[in-house]
C-alpha positions in Angstrom: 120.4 -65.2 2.3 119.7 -63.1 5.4 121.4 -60.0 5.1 122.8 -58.9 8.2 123.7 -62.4 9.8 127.1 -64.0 9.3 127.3 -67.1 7.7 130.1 -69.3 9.5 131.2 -72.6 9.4 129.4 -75.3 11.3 130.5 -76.3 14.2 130.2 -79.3 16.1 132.7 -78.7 19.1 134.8 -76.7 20.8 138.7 -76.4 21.4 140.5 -74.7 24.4 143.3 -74.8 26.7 141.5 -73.7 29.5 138.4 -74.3 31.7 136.0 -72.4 33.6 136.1 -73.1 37.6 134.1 -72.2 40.3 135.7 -70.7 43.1 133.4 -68.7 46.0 130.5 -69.4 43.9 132.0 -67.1 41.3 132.5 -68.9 37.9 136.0 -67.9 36.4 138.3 -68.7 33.5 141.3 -70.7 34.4 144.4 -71.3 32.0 145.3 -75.2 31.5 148.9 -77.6 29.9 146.5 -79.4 27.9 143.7 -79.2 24.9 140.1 -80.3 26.1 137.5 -81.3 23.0 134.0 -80.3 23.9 131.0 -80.7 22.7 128.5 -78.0 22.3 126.5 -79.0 25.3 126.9 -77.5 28.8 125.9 -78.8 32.0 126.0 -77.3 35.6 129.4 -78.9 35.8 130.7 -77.6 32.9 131.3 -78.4 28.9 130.5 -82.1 28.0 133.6 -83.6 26.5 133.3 -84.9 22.8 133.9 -88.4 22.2 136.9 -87.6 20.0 138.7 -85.7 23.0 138.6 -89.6 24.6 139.4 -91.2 21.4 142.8 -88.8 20.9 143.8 -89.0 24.7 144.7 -92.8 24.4 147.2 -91.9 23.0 148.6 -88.6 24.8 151.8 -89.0 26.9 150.4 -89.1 30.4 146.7 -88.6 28.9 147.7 -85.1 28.3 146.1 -83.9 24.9 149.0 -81.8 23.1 148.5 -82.4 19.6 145.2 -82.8 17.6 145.4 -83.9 14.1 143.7 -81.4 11.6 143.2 -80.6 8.6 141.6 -76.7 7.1 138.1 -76.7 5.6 139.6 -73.6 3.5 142.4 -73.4 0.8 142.4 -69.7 2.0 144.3 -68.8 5.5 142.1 -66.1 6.2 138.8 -68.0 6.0 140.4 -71.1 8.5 141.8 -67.8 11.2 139.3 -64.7 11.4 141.1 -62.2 13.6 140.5 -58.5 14.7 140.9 -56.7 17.4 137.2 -56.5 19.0 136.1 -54.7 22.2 133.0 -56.4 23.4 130.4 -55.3 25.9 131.5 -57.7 28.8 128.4 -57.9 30.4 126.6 -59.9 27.3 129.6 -60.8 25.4 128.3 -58.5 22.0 130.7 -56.9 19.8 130.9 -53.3 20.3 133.3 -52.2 17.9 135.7 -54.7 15.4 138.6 -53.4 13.7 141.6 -54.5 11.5 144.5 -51.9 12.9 143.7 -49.3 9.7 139.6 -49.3 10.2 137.0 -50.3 11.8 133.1 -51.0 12.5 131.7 -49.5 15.5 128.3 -49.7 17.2 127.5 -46.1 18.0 124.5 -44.4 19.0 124.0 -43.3 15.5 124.1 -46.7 14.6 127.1 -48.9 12.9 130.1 -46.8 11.9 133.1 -47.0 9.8 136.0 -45.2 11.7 139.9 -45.3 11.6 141.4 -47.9 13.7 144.8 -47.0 15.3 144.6 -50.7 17.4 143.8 -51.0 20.9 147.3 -49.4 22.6 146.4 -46.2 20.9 142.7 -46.2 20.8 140.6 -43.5 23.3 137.8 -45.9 23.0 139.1 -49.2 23.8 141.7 -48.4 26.3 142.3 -50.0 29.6 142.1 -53.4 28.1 139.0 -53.0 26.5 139.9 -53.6 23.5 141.7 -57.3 22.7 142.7 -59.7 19.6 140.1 -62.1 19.1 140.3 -64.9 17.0 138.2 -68.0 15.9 140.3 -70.8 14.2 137.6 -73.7 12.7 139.3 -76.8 12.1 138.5 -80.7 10.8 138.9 -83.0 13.5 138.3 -86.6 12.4 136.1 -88.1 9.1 132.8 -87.7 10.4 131.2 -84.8 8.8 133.0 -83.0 5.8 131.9 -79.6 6.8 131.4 -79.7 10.2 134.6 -78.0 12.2 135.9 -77.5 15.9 136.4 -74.0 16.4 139.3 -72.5 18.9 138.9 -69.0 20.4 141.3 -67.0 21.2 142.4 -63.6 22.9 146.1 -64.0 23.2 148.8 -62.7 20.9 151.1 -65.3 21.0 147.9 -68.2 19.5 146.7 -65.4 16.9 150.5 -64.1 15.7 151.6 -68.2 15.5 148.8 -69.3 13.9 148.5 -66.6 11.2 151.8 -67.1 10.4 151.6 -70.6 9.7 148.1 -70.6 7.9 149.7 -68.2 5.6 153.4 -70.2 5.0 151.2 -73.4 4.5 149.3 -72.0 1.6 152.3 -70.4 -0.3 154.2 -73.4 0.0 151.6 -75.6 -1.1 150.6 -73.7 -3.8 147.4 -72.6 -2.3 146.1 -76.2 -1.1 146.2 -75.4 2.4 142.8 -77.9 2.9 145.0 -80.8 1.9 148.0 -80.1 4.0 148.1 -82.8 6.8 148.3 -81.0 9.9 148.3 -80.7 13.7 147.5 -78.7 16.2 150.3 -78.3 18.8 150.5 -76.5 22.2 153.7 -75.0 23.0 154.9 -73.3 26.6 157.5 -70.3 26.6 158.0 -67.8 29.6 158.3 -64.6 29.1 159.0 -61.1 31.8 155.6 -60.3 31.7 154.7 -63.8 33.0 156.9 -63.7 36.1 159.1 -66.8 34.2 155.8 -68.9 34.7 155.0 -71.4 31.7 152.1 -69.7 29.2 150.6 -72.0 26.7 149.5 -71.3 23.1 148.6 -72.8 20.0 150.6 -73.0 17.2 150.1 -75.4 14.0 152.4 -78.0 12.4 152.9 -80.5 10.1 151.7 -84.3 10.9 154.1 -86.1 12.9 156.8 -87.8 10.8 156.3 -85.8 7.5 158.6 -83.4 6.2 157.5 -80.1 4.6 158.2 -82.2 1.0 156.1 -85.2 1.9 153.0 -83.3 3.0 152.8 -81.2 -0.1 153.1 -83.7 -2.3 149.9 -85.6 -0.2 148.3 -82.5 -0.6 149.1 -82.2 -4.5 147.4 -85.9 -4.6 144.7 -85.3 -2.5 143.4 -82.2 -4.3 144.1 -84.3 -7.4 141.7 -86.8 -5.9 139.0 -84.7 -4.7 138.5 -82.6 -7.9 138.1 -86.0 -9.6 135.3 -87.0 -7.4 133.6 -83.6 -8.4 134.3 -81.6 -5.2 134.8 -77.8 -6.1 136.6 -76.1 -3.1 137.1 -73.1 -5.3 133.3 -72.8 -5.4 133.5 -73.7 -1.2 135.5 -70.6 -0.3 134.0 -68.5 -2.4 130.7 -69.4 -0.6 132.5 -69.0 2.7 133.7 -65.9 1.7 130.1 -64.0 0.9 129.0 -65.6 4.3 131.4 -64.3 6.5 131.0 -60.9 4.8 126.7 -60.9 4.9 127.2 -59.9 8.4 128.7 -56.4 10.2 129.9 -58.7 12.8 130.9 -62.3 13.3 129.1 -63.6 16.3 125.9 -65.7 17.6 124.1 -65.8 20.9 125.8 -68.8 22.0 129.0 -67.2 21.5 128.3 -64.0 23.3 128.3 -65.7 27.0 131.1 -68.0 25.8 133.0 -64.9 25.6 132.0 -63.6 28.7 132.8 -66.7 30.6 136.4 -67.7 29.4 137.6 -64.4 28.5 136.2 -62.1 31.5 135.8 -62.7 35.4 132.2 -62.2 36.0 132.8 -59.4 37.5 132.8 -56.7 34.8 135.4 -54.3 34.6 134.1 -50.4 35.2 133.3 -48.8 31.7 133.8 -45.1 30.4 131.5 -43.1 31.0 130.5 -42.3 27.5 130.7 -45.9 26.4 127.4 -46.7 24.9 125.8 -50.1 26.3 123.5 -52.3 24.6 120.7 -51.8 27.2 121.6 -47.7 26.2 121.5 -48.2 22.9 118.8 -50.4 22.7 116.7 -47.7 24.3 117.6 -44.9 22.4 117.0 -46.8 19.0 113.9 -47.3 19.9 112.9 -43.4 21.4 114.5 -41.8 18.1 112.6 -44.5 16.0 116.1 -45.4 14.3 117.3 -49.2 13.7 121.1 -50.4 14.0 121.9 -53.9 12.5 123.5 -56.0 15.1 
């Protein structure tokens, strides 16, 4: 295995509740009442949908797409939800320093460093906004590819605290078969003082429609039964998962880097510190001093 590079889970598509518009010939991120499937392919007029955000919307109460059925590729919550607060460069999208609210990894000039991590309200280096939650959620949307997940990204608190939350209940209450829960995706509204009473929309995760908490661990009790039959080990899958995610300092690729850029950022990048260290900066000084940071 490459050492340095994050293993993740495969994608195949994206999910969001939101959409990058053009406005002045300025391309920003605009907050939506609805889940949009994508594919991983993007044209000039944006993300082409997936054929399974057509397939659900049949379905949706005035073709709005609230609910996605879903089940985890993971038995363990934290391997489904990867979240940490992360202050990225916002010109490229790269992680610049990743933390858990106790410690954190942070791309210095001397390289990658392990430093305490008081969070990003209390954190010289990441205030002003900086520094934000960030989470990925990969799901299993449909029976076409056993591996192969939709991811959600996320920078909201409200998406990230629900979610967690949930992943976690689901796998104590099943026993730690949280791959065979039958679940959905649901978007909820709430207003709040900070929103000016306007609707804002996050994500949070229930059971399938119709079951009660009983039902759905006892199909997950059956299913798991099933699977191990047929010689699937999703002990052995996690554990894989696991030495992925942790072969890298930080979880990203390049597609994801102007992903985050575009739906998390304006383009218009907000001024910096004046001692924080850029890549372009970096890069340069790596190479004068002869030295070599992992990325």
């Amino acid at each position: 295995m490459i050492k340095g590079l994050a293993i993740t889970p495969p994608v195949l598509g994206r999910i969001s509740i939101g959409r990058v518009v053009e406005k002045n010939g300025i391309r920003l991120p605009k907050k939506d009442d609805q889940f949009t499937i994508t594919s991983q392919v993007q044209e000039k007029d944006g993300w082409v949908l997936h054929p399974i955000d057509e397939e659900l919307r049949k379905d949706a109460q005035n073709g709005k797409l609230r609910t996605i059925p879903v089940r985890m590729l993971f038995n363990d919550a934290d391997l489904n939800l990867r979240a940490e607060y992360t202050m990225f460069d916002r010109k490229s999208g790269r992680p610049m320093c990743v933390g858990n609210g106790d410690a954190c990894k942070r791309l210095t000039q001397s390289g990658v460093q392990s430093l305490p991590c008081p969070g990003p309200t209390l954190c010289e280096f990441g205030k002003g906004g900086l520094c934000k939650p960030y989470g990925r959620l990969n799901v299993k949307v449909g029976d076409d590819d056993d591996l192969g997940t939709f991811i959600f990204r996320t920078t909201g608190y409200n998406s990230i605290r629900t979610l967690a939350a949930r992943l976690s209940y689901y796998q104590a209450v099943s026993g730690g078969l949280l791959a065979y829960m039958p679940l959905e995706l649901k978007l909820r509204g709430k207003s709040t003082t900070q929103s000016h009473r306007t609707p804002i929309y996050y994500v949070d995760l229930v059971l399938k429609e119709g079951m009660s908490l009983q039902e759905a661990v006892a199909e997950a009790r059956e299913r798991a039964k099933q699977v191990k039959e047929e010689g699937v080990d999703q002990a052995a899958l996690d554990a894989a998962a696991a030495k992925g995610l942790g072969n890298g300092l930080f979880e990203y690729d390049e597609d994801e880097m102007a992903q985050v850029v575009e739906e998390f950022y304006s383009s218009e990048p907000e001024s910096l510190p004046n001692n924080y260290p850029t890549v372009s900066k970096l890069r340069e000084e790596l190479r004068t001093t002869g030295s070599t940071a992992q990325q």
